[in-house]
C-alpha positions as CSV (number, residue, x, y, z in Angstrom):
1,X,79.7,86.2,77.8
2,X,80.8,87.3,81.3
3,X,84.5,85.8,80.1
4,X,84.8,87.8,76.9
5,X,84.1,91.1,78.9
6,X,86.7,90.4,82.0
7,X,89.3,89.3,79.2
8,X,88.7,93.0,77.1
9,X,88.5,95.1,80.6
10,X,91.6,92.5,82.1
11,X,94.6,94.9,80.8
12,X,93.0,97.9,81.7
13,X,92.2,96.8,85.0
14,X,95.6,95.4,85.7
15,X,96.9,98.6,84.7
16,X,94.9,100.9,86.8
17,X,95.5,98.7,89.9
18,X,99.2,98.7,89.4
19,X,99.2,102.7,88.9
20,X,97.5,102.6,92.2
21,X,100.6,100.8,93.5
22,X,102.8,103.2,92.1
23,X,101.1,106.5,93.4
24,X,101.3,104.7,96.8
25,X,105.2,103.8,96.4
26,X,105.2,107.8,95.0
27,X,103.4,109.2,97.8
28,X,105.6,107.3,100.7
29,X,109.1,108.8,98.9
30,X,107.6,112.3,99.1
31,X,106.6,112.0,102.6
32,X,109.6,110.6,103.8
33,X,111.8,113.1,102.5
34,X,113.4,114.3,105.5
35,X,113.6,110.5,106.7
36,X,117.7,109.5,107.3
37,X,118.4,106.6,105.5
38,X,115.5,106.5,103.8
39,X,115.7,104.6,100.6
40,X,113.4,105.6,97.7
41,X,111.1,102.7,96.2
42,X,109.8,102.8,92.7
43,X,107.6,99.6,90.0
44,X,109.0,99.3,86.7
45,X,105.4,99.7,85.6
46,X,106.4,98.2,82.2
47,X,107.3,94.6,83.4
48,X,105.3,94.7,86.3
49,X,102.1,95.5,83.6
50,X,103.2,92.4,81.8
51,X,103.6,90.2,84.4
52,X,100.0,90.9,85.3
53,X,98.3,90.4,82.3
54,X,100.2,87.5,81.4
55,X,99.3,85.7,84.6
56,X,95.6,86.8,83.9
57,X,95.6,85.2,80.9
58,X,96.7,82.0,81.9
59,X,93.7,82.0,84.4
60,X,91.4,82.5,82.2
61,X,92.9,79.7,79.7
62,X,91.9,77.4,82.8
63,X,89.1,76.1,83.6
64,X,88.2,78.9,85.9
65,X,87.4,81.4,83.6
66,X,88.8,84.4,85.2
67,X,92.0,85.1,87.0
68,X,93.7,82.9,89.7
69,X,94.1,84.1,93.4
70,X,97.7,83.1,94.6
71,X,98.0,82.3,98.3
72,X,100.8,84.3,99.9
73,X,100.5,82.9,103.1
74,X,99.8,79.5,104.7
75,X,97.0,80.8,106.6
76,X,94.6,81.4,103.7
77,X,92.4,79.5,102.3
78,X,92.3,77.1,99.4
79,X,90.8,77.2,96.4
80,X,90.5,78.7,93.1
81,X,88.3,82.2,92.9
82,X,88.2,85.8,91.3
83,X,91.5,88.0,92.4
84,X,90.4,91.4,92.1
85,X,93.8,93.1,91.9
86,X,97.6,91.1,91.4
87,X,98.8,95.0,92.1
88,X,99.7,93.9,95.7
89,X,102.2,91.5,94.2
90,X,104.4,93.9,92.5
91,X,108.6,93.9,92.9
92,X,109.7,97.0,94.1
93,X,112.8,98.6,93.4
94,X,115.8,101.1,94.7
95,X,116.0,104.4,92.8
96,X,119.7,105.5,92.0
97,X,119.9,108.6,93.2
98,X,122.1,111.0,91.2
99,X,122.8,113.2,94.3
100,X,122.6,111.2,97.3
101,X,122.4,113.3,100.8
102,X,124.8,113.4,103.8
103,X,122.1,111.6,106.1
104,X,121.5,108.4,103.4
105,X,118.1,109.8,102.2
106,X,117.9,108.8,98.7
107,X,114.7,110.5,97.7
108,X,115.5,113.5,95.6
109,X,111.9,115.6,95.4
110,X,112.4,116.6,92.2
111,X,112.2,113.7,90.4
112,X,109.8,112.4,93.2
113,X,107.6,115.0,92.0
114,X,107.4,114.7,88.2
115,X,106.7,110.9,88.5
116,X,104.3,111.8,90.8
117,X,102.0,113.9,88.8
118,X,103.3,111.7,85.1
119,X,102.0,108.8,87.2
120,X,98.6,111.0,88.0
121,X,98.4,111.7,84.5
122,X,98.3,108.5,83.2
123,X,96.4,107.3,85.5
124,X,93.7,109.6,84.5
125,X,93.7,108.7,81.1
126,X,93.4,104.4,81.8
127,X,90.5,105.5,83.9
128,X,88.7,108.2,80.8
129,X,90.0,105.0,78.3
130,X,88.4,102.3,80.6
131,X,85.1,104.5,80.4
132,X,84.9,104.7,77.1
133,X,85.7,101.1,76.5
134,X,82.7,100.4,79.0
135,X,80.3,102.7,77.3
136,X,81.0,101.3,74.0
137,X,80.2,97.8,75.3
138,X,76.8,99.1,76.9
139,X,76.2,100.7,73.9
140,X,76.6,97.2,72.0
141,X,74.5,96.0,74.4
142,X,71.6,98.1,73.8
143,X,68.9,97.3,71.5
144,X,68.1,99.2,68.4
């Protein structure tokens, strides 16, 4: 039972943790603006999404029944438990700027900006589409 409602919550979940990673990446362009060389980051939220429900789904075709923790270091421990959020292990990537400054700061505040409050946006509307998905399983729930 506990299965069936991680695997129909797993995509929105995965989602919502990676467009906290995003608004992080976001927020560290904006606020190092004035930075020299300062490169701006960005997630392909597209592949990055995929690649996180994917692996999720393989974890719960296992035996565990819910998603796989992977180790990224040597000094953690072993075994096979509950990740809460794969967001942590997302590629980040160089923004092409299309009017570089003099002093090798890349960010351009503009565009910073827009994907900033797009990224806001959306993720406002996985977190009013995750609530209604959970009040419609309560609602199942519920007796008559």
């Amino acid at each position: 039972m506990l299965d069936q409602l991680e695997s129909s919550l797993n995509y929105h979940q995965q989602a919502l943790g990676l467009r906290q990673a995003r608004h992080e990446v976001l927020s560290a362009n904006i606020a190092n603006a004035d930075t020299p060389n300062y490169k701006a980051r960005d997630i392909d939220f597209a592949s990055e999404l995929k690649k996180a429900v994917d692996a999720g789904q393989q974890g719960q075709s296992g035996n565990s029944g819910g998603l796989t923790l992977s180790r990224t270091s040597e000094h953690h421990l072993m075994g096979q438990g509950p990740a809460t959020n794969t967001a942590t292990d997302t590629d980040l990537l160089y923004r092409i700027p299309s009017q570089p400054s003099l002093d090798g700061n890349t960010v351009e505040m503009d565009r910073e900006r827009a994907q900033f409050a797009d990224n806001a946006v959306r993720y406002q509307a996985a977190l009013t589409i995750m609530n209604s998905r959970i009040q419609g399983l309560k609602t199942a729930m519920q007796p008559e």
